[in-house]
C-alpha positions as CSV (number, residue, x, y, z in Angstrom):
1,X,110.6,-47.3,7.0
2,X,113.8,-49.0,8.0
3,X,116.5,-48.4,5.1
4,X,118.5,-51.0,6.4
5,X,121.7,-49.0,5.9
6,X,123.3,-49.6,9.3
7,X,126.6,-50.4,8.9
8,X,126.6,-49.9,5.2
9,X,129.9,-48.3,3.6
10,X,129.1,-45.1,1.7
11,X,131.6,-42.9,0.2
12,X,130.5,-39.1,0.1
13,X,132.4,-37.3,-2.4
14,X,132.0,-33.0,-1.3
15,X,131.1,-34.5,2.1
16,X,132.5,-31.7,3.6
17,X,130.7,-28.7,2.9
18,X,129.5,-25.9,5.0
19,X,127.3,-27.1,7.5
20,X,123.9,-27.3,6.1
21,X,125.2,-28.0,2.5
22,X,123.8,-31.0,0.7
23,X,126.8,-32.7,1.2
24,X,126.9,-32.4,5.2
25,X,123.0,-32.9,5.5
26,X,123.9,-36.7,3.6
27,X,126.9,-37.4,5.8
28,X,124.9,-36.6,8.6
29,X,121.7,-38.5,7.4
30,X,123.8,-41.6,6.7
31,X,124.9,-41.7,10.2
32,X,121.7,-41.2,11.7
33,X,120.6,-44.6,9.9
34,X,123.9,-45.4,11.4
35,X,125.6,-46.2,7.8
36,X,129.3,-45.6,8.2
37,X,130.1,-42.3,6.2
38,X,133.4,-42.1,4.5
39,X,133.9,-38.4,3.5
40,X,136.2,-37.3,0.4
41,X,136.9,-33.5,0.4
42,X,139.9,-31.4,0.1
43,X,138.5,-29.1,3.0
44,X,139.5,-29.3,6.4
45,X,136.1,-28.7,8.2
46,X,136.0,-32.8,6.9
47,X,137.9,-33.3,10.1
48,X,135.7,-31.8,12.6
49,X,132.8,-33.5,10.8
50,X,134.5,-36.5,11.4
51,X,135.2,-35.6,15.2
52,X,131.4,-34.9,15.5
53,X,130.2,-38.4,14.5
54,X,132.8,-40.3,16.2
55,X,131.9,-38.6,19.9
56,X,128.5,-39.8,19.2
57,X,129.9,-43.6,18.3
58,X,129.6,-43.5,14.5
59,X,132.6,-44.5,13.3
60,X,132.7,-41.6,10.0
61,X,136.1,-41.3,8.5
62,X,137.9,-38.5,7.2
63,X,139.9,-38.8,3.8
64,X,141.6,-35.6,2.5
65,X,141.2,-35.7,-1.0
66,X,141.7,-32.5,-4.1
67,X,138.9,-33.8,-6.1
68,X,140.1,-32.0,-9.4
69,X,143.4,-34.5,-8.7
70,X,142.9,-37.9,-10.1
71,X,145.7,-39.0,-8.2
72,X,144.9,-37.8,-4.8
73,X,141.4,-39.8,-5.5
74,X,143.4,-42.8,-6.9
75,X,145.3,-42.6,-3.5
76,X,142.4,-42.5,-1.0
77,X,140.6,-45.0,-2.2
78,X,144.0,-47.0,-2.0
79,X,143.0,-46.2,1.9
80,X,139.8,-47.3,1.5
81,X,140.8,-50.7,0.2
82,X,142.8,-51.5,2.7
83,X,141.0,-50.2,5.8
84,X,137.9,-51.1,4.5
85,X,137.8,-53.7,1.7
86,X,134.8,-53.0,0.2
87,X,132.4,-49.9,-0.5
88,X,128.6,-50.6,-0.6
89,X,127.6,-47.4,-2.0
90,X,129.1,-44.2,-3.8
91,X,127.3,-41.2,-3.4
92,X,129.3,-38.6,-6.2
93,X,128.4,-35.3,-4.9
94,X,131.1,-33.0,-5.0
95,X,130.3,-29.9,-7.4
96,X,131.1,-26.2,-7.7
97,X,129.2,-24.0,-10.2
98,X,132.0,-21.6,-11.1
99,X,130.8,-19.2,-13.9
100,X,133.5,-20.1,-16.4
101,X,132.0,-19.8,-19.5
102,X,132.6,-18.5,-23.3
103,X,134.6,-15.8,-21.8
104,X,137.0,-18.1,-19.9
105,X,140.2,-19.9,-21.3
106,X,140.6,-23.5,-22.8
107,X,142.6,-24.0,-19.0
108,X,139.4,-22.9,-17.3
109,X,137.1,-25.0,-18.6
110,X,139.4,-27.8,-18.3
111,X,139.7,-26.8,-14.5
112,X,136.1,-27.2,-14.2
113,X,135.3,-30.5,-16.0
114,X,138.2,-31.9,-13.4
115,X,136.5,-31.2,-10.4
116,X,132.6,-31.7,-11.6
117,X,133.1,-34.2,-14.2
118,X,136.2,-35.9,-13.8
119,X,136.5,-36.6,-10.3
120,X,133.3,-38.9,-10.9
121,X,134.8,-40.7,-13.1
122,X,137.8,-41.3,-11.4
123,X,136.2,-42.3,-7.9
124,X,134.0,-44.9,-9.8
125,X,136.9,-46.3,-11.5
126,X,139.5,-46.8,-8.8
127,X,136.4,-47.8,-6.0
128,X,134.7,-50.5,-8.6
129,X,136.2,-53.3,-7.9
130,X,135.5,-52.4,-4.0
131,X,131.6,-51.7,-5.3
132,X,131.5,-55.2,-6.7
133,X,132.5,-57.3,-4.0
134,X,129.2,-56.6,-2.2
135,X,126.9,-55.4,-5.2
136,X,127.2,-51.9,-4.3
137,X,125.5,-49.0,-6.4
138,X,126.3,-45.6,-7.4
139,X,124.4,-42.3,-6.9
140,X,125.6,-39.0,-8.8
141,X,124.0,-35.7,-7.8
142,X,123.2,-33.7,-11.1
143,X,121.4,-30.3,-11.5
144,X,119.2,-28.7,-13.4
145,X,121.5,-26.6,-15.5
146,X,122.3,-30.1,-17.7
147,X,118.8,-29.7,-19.3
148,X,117.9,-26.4,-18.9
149,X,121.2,-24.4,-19.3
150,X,121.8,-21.6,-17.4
151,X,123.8,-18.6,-19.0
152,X,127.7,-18.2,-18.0
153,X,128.3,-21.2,-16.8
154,X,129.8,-23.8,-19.9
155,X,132.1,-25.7,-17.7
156,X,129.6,-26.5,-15.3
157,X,126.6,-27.2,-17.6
158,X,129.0,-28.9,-19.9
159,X,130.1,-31.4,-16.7
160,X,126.5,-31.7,-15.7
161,X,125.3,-32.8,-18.5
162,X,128.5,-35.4,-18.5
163,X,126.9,-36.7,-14.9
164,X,123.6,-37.8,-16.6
165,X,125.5,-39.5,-19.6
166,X,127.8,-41.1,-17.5
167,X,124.9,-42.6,-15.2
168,X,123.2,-43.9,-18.0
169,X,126.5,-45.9,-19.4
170,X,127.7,-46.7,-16.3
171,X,123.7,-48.5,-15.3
172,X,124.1,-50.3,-18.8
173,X,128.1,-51.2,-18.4
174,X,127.4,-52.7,-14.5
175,X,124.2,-54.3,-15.2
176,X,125.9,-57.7,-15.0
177,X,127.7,-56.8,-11.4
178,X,124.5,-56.4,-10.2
179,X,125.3,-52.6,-9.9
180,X,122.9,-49.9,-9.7
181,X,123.1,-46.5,-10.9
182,X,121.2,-43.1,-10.8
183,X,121.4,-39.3,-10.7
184,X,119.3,-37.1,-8.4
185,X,118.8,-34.1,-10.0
186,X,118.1,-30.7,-8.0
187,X,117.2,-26.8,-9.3
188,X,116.8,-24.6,-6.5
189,X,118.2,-25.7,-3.1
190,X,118.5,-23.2,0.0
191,X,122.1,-24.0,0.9
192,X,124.2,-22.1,3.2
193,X,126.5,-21.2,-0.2
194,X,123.0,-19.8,-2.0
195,X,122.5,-17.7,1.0
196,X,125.9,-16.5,0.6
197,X,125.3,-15.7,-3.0
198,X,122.2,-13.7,-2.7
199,X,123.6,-11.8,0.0
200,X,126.2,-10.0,-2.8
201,X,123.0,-9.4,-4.4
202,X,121.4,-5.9,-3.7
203,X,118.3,-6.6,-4.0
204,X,118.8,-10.5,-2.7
205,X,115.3,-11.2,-0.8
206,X,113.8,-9.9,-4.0
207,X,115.9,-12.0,-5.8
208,X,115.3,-15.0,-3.9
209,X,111.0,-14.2,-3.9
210,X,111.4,-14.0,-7.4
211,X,113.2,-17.6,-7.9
212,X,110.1,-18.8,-5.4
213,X,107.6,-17.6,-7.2
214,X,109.0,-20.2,-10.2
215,X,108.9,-23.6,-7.7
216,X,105.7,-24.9,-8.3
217,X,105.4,-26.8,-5.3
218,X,104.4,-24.8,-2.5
219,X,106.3,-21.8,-4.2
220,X,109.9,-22.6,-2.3
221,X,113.0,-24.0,-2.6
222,X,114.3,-27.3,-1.9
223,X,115.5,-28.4,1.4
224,X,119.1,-29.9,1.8
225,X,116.9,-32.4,3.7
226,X,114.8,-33.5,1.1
227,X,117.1,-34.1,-1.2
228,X,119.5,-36.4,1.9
229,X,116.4,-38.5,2.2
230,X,115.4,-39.1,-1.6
231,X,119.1,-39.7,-1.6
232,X,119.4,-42.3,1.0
233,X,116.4,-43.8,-0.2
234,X,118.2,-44.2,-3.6
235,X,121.0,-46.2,-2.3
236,X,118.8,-48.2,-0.3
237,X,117.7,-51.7,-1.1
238,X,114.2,-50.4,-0.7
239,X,115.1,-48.8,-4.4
240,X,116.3,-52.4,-5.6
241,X,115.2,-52.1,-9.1
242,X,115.8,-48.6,-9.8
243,X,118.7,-48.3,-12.3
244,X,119.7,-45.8,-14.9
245,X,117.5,-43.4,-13.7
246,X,117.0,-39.4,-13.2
247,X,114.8,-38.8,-10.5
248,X,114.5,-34.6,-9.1
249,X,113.6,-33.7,-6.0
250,X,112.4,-30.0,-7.3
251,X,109.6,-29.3,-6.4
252,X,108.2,-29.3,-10.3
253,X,110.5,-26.7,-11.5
254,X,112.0,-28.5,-14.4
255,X,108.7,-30.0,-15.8
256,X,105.9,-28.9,-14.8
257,X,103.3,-26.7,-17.1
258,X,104.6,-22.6,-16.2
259,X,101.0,-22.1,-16.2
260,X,101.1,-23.3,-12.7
261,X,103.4,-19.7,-11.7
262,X,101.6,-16.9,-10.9
């Protein structure tokens, strides 16, 4: 199916992740439907990323950006406006599930809403009046943790859960721009930055059978892939009438009946 995404403008928020990360599997799906990926992330490896798709003619672009700064976001998509003019689709995907919880300060939690709540916020206002030139829409990545909590983890549940409120305002205030919005919601993805986690874990393949064991689907985890493809799907005009929706790509492991486990 043709997603007729080439030469669509999508911004990437967390676009530079370790390779392999859900943000660097999207970048790199969007250019492969050769969509023009615009990549907002205060890491460097952004520029290499950037390198990587212009040698192979797609002309990506790099924007350094803190994402728990609203300026530094108010001032790249300054950049944006006037390199570009116009932004057919936000993909808001930069997150970071910290651990600050009960036990952390006031500051702390703050620090966390900024980068996982915040900096949605802030892209979607400075970048909407780019979004409505061309009846662009809006995709936030959510997780899990917003509806089924997770333990140790307030600021990011607390942001999470922000993510799916805001996408259901945000469909309702845009309905008359002709703007869609939606969250795609994962639970158990095998990124390189899971990996990383369950190798501080002693026991970390036991750890990671035992979260298997809970996926209903086939009994894994999520690939980085699948969730790129539901995602460019979403932002797609093949998803036309799709608005103010929560759609997971998890294999069951929110809803499904736990009877299903073994």
């Amino acid at each position: 199916m043709d997603l007729k995404l080439k030469d669509k403008i999508v911004l990437v928020t967390g676009g530079a992740g370790i390779e392999g990360s859900i943000g660097h599997t999207i970048v790199f799906a969007l250019a492969a439907e050769g969509a023009v990926p615009l990549i907002f992330d205060r890491n460097k490896r952004g520029f290499e990323y950037e390198k990587q798709l212009q040698e192979k003619g797609v002309p990506a672009r790099f924007f350094q950006t803190d994402l728990a700064d609203a300026q530094q976001i108010e001032n790249s998509i300054e950049r944006v406006k006037k390199e570009y003019g116009q932004l057919d689709a936000i993909i808001n995907n930069v997150g970071v599930n910290d651990g600050v919880s009960l036990e952390d300060s006031v500051d702390d939690f703050i620090n966390s809403l900024k980068l996982n709540l915040i900096s949605y916020f802030a892209v979607v206002k400075h970048a909407l009046p780019l979004l409505k030139k061309v009846k662009g829409n809006i995709l936030n990545i959510g997780s899990k943790v917003a509806l089924t909590g997770q333990g140790g983890t307030s600021g990011y549940a607390a942001s999470k859960g922000g993510v799916l409120g805001l996408t259901r305002e945000w469909s309702v205030d845009l309905i008359s721009d002709g703007i869609r919005v939606n969250a795609l919601i994962i639970a158990e993805s095998l990124t390189p930055a899971y990996h990383n986690w369950l190798k501080t874990l002693e026991d970390g393949e036991e750890k990671l059978q035992a979260i298997q064991e809970k996926i209903p689907f086939e009994n894994r985890m999520t690939a980085p892939e699948e969730i790129a493809d539901t995602a460019l799907f979403l932002i797609s005009n093949r998803s036309s009438h799709t608005t103010g929706q929560f759609l997971f790509v998890d294999g069951g492991y929110v809803h499904l009946d736990r009877a299903l486990l073994k």
